[in-house]
GULO-502285 format. One record per residue (C-alpha): residue number from 0; residue in one letter; y, z, x. Coordinates in Angstrom, 3 decimals. Last residue first. Layout:
<nodes>
+-----+------+----------+----------+----------+
: seq : type :    north :       up :     east :
+-----+------+----------+----------+----------+
: NUM :    a :        Y :        Z :        X :
...
+-----+------+----------+----------+----------+
</nodes>
This chain:
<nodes>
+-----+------+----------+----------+----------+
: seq : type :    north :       up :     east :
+-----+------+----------+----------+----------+
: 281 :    x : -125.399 :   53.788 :   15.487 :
: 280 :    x : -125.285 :   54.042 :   11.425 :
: 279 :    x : -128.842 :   53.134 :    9.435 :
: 278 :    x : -130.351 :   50.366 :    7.213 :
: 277 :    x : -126.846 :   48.292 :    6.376 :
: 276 :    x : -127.822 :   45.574 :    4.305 :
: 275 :    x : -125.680 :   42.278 :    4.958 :
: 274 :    x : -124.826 :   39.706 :    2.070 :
: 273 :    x : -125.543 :   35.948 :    1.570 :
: 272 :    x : -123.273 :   33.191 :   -0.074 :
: 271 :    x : -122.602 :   31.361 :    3.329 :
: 270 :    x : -124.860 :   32.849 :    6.356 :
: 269 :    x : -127.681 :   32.068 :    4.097 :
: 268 :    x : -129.579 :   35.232 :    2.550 :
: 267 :    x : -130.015 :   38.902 :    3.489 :
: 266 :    x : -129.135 :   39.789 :    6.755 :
: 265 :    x : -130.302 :   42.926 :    7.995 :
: 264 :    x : -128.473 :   45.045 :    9.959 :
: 263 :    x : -129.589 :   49.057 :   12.032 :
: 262 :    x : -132.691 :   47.682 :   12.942 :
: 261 :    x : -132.407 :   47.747 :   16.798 :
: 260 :    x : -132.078 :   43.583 :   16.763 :
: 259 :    x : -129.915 :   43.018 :   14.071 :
: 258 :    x : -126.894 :   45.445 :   15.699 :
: 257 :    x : -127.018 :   44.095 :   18.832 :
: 256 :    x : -126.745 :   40.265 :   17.313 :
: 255 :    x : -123.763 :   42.079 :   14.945 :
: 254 :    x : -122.153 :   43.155 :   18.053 :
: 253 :    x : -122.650 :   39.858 :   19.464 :
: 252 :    x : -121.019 :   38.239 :   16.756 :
: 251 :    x : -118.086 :   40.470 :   16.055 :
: 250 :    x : -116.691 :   39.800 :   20.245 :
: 249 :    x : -117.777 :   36.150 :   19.163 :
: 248 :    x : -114.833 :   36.539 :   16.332 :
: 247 :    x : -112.257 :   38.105 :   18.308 :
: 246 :    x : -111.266 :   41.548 :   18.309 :
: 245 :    x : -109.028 :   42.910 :   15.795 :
: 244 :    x : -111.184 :   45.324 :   13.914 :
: 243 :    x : -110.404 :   44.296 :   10.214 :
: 242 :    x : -109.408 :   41.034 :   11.059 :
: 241 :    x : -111.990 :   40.356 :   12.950 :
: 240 :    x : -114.641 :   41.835 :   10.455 :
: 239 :    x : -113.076 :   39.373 :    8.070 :
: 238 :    x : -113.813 :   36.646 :   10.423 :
: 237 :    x : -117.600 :   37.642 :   10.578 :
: 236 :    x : -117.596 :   37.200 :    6.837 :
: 235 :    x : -117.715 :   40.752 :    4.688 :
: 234 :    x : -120.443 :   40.327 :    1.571 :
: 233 :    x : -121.507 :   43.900 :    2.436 :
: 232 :    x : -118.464 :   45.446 :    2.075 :
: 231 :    x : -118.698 :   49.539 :    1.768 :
: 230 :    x : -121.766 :   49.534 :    4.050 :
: 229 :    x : -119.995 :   46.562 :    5.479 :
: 228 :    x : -117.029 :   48.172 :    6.438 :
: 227 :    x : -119.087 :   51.962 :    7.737 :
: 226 :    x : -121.861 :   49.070 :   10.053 :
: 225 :    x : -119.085 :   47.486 :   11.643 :
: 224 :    x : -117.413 :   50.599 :   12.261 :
: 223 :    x : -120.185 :   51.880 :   14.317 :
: 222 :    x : -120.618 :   48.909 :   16.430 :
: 221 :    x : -116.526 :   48.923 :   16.945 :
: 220 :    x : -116.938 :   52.244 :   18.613 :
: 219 :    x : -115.219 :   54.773 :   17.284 :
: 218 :    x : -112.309 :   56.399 :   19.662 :
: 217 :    x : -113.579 :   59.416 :   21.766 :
: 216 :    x : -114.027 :   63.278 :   21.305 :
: 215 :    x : -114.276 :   63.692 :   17.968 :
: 214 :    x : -112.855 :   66.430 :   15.359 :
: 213 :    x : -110.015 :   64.300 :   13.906 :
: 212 :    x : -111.277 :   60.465 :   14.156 :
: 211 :    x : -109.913 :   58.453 :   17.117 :
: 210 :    x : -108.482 :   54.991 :   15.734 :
: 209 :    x : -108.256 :   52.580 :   18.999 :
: 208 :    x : -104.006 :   52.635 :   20.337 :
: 207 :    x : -101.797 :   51.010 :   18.107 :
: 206 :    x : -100.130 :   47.649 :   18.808 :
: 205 :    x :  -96.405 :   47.940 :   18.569 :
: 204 :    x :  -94.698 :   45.063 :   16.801 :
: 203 :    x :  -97.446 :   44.717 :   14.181 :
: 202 :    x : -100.676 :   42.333 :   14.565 :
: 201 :    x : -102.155 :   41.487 :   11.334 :
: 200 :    x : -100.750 :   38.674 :   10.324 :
: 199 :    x : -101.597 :   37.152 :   14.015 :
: 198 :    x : -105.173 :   36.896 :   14.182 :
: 197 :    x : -106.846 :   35.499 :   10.989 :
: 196 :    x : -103.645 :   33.781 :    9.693 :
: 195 :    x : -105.825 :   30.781 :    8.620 :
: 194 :    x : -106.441 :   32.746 :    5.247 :
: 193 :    x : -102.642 :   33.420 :    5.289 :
: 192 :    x : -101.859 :   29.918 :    5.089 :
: 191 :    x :  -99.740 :   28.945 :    8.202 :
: 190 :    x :  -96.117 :   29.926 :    9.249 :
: 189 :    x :  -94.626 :   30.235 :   12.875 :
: 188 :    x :  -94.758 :   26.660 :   13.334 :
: 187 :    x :  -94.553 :   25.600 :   10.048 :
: 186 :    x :  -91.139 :   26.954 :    9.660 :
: 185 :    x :  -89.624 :   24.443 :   12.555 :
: 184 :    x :  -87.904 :   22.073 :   10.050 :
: 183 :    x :  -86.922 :   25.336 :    8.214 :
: 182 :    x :  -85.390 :   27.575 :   10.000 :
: 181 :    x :  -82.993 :   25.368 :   12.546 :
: 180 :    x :  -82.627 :   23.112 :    9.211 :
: 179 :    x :  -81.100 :   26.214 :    7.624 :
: 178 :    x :  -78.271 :   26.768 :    9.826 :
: 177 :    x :  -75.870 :   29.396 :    8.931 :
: 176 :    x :  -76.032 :   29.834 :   13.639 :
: 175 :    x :  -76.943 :   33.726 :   12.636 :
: 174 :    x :  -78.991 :   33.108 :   10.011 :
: 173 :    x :  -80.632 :   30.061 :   11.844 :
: 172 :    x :  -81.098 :   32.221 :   14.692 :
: 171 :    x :  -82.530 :   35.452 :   13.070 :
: 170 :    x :  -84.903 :   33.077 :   11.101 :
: 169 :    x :  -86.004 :   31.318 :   14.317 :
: 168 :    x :  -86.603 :   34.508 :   16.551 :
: 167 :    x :  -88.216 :   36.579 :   14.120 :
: 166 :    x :  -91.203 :   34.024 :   13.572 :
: 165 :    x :  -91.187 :   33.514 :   16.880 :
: 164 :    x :  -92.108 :   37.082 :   17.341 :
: 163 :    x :  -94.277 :   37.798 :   14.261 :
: 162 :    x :  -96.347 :   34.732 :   15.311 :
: 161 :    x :  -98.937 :   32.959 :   12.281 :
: 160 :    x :  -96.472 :   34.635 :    9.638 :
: 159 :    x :  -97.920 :   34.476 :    5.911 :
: 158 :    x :  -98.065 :   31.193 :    3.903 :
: 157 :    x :  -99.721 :   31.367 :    0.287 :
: 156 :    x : -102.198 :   29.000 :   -0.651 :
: 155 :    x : -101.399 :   26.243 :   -2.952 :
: 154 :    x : -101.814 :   26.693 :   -6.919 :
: 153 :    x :  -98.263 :   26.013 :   -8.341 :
: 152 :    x :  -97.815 :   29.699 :   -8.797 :
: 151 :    x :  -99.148 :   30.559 :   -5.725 :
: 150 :    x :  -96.556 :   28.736 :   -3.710 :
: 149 :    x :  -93.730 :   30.204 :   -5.860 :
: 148 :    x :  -94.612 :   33.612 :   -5.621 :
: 147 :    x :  -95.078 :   33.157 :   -1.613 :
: 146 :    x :  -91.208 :   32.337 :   -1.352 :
: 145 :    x :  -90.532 :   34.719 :   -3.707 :
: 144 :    x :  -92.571 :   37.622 :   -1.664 :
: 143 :    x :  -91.267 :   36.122 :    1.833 :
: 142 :    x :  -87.226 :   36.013 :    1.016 :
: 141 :    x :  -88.084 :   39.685 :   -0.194 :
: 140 :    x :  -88.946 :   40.562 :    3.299 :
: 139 :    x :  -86.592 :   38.643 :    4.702 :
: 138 :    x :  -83.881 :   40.536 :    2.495 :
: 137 :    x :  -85.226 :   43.865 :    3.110 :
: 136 :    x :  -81.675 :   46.212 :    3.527 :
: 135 :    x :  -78.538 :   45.834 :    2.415 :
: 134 :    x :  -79.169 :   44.335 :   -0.243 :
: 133 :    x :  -78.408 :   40.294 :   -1.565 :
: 132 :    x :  -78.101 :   39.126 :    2.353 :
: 131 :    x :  -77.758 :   35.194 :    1.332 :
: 130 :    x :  -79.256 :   34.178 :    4.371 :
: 129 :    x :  -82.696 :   36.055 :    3.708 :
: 128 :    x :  -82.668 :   34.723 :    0.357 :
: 127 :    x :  -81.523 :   30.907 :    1.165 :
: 126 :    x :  -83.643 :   30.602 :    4.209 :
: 125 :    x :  -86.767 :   31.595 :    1.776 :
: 124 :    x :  -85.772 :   29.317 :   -0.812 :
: 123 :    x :  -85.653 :   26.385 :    1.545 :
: 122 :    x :  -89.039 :   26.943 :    3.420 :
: 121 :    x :  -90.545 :   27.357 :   -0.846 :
: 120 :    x :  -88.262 :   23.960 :   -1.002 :
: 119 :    x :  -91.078 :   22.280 :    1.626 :
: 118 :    x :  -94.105 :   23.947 :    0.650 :
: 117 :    x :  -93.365 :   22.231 :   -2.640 :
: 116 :    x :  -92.486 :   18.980 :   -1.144 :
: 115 :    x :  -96.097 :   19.038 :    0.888 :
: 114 :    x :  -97.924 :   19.800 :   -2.258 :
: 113 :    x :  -96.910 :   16.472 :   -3.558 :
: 112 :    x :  -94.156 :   16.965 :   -6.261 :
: 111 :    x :  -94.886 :   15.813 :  -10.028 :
: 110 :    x :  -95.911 :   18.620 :  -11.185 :
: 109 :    x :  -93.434 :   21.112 :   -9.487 :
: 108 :    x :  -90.586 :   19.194 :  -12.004 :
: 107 :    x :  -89.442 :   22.061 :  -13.778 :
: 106 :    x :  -90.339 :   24.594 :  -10.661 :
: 105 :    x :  -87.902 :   22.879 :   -8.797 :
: 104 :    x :  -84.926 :   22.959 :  -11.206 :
: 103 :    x :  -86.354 :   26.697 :  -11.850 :
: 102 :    x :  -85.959 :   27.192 :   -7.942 :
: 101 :    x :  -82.475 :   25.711 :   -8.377 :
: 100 :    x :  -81.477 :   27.888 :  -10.660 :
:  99 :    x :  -82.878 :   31.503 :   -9.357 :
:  98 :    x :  -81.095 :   30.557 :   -6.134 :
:  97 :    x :  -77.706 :   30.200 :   -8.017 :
:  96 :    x :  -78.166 :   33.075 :  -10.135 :
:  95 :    x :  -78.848 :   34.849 :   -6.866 :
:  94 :    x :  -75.282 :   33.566 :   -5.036 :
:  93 :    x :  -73.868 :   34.146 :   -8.595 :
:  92 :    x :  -74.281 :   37.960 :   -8.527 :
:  91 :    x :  -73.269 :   38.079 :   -4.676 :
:  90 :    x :  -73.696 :   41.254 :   -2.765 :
:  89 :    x :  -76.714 :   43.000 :   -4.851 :
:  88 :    x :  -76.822 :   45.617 :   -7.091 :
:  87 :    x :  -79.891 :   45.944 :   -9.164 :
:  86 :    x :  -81.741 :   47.327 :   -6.186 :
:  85 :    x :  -79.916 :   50.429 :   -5.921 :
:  84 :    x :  -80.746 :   51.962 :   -2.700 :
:  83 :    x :  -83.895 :   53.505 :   -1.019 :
:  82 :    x :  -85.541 :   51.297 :    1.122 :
:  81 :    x :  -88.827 :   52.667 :   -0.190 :
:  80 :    x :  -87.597 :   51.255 :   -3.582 :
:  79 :    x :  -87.858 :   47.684 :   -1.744 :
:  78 :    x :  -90.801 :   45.943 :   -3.860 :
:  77 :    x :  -90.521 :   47.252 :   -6.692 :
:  76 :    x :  -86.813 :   47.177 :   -7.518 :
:  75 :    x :  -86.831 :   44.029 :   -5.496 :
:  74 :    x :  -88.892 :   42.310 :   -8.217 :
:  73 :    x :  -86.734 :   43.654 :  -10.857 :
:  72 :    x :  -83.904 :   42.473 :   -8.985 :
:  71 :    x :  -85.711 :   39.128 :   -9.133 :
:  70 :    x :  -86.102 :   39.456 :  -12.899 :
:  69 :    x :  -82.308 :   40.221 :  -13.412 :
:  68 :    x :  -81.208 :   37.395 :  -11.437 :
:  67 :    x :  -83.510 :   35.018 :  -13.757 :
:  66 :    x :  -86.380 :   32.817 :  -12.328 :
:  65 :    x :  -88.837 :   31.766 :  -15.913 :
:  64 :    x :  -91.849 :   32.858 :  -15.792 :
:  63 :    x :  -95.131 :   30.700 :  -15.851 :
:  62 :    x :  -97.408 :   33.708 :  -16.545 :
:  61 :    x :  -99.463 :   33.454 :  -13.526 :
:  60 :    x :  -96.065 :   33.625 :  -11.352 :
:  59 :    x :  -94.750 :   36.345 :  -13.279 :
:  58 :    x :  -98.438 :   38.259 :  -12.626 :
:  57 :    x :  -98.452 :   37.344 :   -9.076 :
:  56 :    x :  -94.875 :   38.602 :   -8.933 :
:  55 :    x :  -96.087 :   42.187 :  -10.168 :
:  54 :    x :  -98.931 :   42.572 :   -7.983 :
:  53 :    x :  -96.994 :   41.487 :   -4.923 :
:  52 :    x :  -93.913 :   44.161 :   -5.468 :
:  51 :    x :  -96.681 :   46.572 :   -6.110 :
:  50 :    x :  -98.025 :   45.809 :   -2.419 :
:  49 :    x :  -94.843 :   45.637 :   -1.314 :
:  48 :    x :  -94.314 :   49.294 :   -2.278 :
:  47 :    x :  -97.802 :   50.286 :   -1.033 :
:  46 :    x :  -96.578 :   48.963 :    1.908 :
:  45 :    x :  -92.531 :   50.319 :    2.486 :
:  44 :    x :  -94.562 :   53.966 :    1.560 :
:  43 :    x :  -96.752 :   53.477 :    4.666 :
:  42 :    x :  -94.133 :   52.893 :    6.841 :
:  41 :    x :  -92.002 :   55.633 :    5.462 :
:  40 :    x :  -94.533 :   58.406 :    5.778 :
:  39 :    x :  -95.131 :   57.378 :    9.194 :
:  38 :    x :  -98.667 :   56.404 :   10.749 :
:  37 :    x : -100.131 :   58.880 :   13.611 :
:  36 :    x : -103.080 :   59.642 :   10.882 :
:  35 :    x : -103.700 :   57.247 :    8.396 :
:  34 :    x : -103.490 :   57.435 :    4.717 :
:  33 :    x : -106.459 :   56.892 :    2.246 :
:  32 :    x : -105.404 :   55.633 :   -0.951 :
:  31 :    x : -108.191 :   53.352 :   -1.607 :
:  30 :    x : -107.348 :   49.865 :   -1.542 :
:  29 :    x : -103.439 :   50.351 :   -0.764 :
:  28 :    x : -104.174 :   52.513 :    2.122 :
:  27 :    x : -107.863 :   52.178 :    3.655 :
:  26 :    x : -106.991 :   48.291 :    3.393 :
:  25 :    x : -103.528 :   49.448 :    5.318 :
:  24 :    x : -105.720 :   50.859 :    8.239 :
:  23 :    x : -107.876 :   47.877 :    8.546 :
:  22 :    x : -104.857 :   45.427 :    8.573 :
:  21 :    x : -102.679 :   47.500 :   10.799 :
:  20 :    x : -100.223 :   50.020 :   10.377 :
:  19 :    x :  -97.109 :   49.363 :   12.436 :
:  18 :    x :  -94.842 :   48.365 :   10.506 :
:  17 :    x :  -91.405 :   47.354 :   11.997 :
:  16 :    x :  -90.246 :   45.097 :    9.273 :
:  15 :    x :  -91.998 :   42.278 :   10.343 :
:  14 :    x :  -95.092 :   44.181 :   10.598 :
:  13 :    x :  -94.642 :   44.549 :    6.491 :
:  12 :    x :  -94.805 :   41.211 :    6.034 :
:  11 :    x :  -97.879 :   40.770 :    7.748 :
:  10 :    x :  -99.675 :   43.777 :    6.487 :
:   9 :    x :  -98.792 :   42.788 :    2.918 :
:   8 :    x :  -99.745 :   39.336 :    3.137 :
:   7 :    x : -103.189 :   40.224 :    4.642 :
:   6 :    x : -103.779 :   43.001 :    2.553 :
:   5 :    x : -102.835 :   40.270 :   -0.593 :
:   4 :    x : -105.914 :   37.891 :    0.942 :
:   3 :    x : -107.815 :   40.806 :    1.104 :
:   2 :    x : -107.561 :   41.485 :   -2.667 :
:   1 :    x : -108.786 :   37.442 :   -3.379 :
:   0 :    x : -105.971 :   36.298 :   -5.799 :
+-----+------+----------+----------+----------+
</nodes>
């Protein structure tokens, strides 16, 4: 799986939690270890937790595993230890046996289900996890993981929150109302794949203020980090420099004109399958 595809996941689940770190600023984390300043201990630890969490359901779901209570809590152990509590206890024993069987019934027969019908159950699972309330703490966020696991297993992209908000709004009411048609006949709305999530997956609760460096005297200008990403990643697309910045896509485009036209960018090759050479920083 592309590595800023998983960011993206990451930073969107995370938000929903209360993160507040943002796409660019968790790349910088779980890419190269690089904290950020104003950022919490705890929110950075719950992503490089769900980041592991990720990695190691990615590799269940490339090996075909079979569902099993004690390879979920597993999972959780990974993907929750900044929680802090005992992931191999949960509320209900049979409640996640019960999940872990019908997503294998699924899974069984995956082949012969349009993509569509997969989606579909993968909206079912995650009711059923963040309804069930296994641990006291990071059920919808390990509702998300499994739900995505199964997707990419069976080849379709995985879904990551198009609206944090709404999002929150029609789990919390179906959980509440023990509803899951309320959750998911509606989940598309506030779902998409996460490669169409350019936008909204990486928007936390709290929008940070612009990134200013220890020892300057002003944020960065977005110029300038155009030209430190795609030193580092030349092959970036003008959408991933969105995402990275959060402007909009012609706000990248004219900064990249500016950028071509004093020397400092060179385009080398088409605009699909070519790279940018960064001559010298603004």
């Amino acid at each position: 799986m592309d590595k800023l595809l998983l960011y993206r996941l990451v930073t969107a689940s995370t938000a929903a939690e209360g993160s507040t770190l943002t796409l660019e600023q968790n790349v910088r984390l779980l890419r190269d270890g690089i904290s950020s300043e104003g950022k919490t201990i705890a929110e950075q630890l719950m992503n490089l937790d769900l980041l592991k969490g990720y990695e190691a359901a990615l590799a269940d779901a490339a090996g075909h595993q079979m569902w099993s209570a004690y390879r979920i809590k597993l999972l959780a152990a990974k993907a929750l230890r900044s929680f802090g509590f005992d992931c191999s206890k949960v509320s209900s024993e049979a409640t996640l046996q019960k999940i872990c069987q019908e997503a294998n019934e699924v899974r069984m027969h995956a082949r012969s289900l349009k993509d569509s019908g997969i989606y579909s159950f993968s909206y079912q699972l995650h009711f059923r996890v963040s309804n069930a309330g296994l641990w006291p703490e990071g059920n919808d966020l390990m509702a998300r993981l499994l739900m995505n696991m199964l997707q990419i297993e069976f080849g379709l992209e995985p879904l990551s929150i198009r609206s944090t908000e709404e999002y929150a709004k029609m789990l919390n009411s179906a959980v509440r109302e023990d509803i899951e048609d309320i959750f998911t006949s509606h989940a598309s709305e506030v779902m998409a794949p996460v490669s169409k999530c350019r936008r909204a997956d990486i928007r936390p609760k709290t929008v940070p203020g612009p990134v200013v460096p220890v020892g300057t005297d002003g944020p960065v200008k977005n110029s300038t980090r155009i030209l430190q990403i795609l030193s580092a990643h030349p092959r970036y697309t003008t959408a991933d420099l969105a995402d990275m910045l959060q402007i909009s896509a012609k706000g990248v485009e004219k900064h990249l004109s500016k950028l071509k036209k004093a020397g400092s960018l060179l385009r080398i090759g088409p605009d699909k399958g070519g790279w940018w050479k960064v001559n010298h920083t603004v």
